[in-house]
N, C-alpha and C positions, 0 to 999 in steps of 0.2 A: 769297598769304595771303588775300586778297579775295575769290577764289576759292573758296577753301574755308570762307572765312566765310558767302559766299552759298550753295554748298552745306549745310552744318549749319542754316542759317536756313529753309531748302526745306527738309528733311528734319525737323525740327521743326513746320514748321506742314503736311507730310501728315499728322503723326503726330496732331495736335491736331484736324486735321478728321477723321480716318478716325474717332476716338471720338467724333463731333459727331453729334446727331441728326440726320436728313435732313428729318423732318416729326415735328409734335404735335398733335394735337389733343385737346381739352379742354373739355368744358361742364360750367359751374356752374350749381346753382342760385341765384338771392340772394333773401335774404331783407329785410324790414326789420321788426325787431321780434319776431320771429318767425314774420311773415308772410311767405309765398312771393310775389316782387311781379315778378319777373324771370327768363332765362335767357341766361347769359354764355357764349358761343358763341366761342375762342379757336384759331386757326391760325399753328403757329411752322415755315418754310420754311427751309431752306439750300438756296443754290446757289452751288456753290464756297465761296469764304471769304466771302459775302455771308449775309446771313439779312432776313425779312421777317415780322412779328409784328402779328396784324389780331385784333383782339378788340372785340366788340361785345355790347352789352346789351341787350336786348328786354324790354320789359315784358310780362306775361299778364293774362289776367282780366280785371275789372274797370278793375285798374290801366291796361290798355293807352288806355281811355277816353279817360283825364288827360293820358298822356305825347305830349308834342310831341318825337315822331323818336326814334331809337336812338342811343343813346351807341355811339361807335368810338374806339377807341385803334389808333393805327396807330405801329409803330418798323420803320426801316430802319437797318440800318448793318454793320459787319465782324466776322467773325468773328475773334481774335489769338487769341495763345500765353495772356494773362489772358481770355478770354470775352467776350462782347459788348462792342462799342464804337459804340453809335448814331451815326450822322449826322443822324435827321433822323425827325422825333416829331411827330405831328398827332393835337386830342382834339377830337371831333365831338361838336355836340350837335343831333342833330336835324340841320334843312339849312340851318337860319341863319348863315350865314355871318360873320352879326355874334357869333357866341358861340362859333368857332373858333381853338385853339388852335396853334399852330406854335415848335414850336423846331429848330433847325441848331445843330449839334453840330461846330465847327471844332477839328479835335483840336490842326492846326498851329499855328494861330493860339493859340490854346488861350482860344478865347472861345466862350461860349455865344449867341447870338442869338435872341428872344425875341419872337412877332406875335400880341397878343391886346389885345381892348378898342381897337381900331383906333387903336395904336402900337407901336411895337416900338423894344426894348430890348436892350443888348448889357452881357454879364457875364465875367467871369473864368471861366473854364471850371477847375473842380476835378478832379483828374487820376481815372479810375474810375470818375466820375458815371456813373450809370446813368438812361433817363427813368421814367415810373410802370409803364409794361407790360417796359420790357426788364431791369428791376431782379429782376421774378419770375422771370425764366426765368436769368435768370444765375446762379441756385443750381445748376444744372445742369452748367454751365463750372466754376463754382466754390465747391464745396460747403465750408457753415461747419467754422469749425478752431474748437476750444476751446467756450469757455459765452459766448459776445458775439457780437455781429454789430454791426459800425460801416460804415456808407457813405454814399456823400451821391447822393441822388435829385433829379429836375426836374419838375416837373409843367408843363411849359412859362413858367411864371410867376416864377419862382424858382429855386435851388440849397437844402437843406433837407439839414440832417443827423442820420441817423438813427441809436440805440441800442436793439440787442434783447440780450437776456440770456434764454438758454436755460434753462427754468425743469423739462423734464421728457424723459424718452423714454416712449410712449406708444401703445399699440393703441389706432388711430382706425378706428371702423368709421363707410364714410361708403357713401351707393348706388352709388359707383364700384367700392366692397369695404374691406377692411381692411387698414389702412396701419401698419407701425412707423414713428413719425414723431417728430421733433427740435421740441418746441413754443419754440416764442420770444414773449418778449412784451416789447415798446416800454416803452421808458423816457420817460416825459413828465413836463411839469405836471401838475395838479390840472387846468386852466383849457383845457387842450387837450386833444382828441382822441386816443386811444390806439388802439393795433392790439397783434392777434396772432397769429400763424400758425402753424399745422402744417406741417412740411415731411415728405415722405417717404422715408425712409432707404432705400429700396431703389428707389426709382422717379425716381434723380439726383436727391433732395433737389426737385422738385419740390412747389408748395404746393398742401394738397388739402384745407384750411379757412383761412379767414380773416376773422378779426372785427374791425371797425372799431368801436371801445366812443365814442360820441359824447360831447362836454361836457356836453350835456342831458340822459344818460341812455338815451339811443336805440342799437340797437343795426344795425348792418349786418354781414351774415354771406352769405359767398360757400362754398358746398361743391359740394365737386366730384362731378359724377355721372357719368364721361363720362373715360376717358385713352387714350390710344392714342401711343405712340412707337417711330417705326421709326428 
């Protein structure tokens, strides 16, 4: 019986990597405010049941003057039968070491561990958590059911629970090309920050806008110019 439980469990998870991307690649532009201030430059790996997620932000222009180092977001972790399961999340700023983020993602344990502001903190690990880069790509693995999106994200600092509510379907024409896409927009306060995303309904729900609406009125806007999935 064990036996053939371990075979159905093999046969299951060839079957979930054979429909697995093998690589992505992806660059945005971002903006802020409507300014072009950046290019978001993003690599998603499989190897075997493993995957590796490296995205990194450049500023241009003028702006490049100002900015001390490139923002990186790096996820490592496994690929299962539900979609990405990180182990292990680092957010770069620059090469300061002192403004380095780290989280490890013990699924056994079922604790989150947590290295920034030179301390570190240990949390209850929420079952699904995804961290800020491997949350995007896990539309992928597991594209939205219904008009809601509920999950809980880490930004290395925290556990954060998130509500989106499907508000349209939508021809987005972006310099990547023209996408039918699933628009969701965050349910927040008044007093916090709000997002929205375009996902694209043919390209594995894949997101190919997304606006960060500030508390101050500011706005941060990432679209995408650039996709490539084999």
């Amino acid at each position: 019986m064990k036996f053939l439980l371990l075979i159905v469990l093999f046969c299951f998870s060839a079957l979930t990597l054979a429909g697995t991307p093998q690589r992505v690649n992806a660059t945005y532009s971002f903006y802020k405010s409507g300014q072009e201030v950046g290019v978001v430059t993003e690599t998603f790996t499989r190897t075997g049941n493993r995957y590796e997620i490296l995205s990194e932000t450049k500023a241009i222009g003028i702006f490049a003057l100002f900015a001390k180092g490139n923002i990186k977001l790096i996820s490592r972790g496994e690929i299962t039968k539900d979609g990405l399961r990180p182990l292990h999340f680092e957010h770069h700023r620059g090469s300061d070491p002192e403004k380095l983020i780290v989280a490890d993602f013990d699924w056994k344990a079922q604790t989150l561990t947590m290295k920034y502001d030179g301390k570190t903190e240990t949390m209850a690990l929420v079952p699904g958590t995804q961290d800020r880069i491997s949350r995007m790509y896990q539309f992928m693995f597991e594209p939205p059911k219904g008009k809601s999106l509920a999950f809980s994200m880490s930004n290395g600092r925290n556990i954060d629970q998130y509500h989106y509510v499907l508000t349209d379907q939508e021809l987005l024409k972006t310099p990547a090309g023209s996408f039918k896409t699933s628009h969701f927009v965050q349910q927040h306060k008044p007093d916090e920050n709000g997002a929205e995303m375009w996902l694209a309904n043919t390209m594995r729900y894949f997101p190919v806008l997304i606006i960060i609406k500030e508390k101050d009125g500011g706005n941060l806007e990432q679209q995408l110019t650039k996709l490539t999935i084999k």
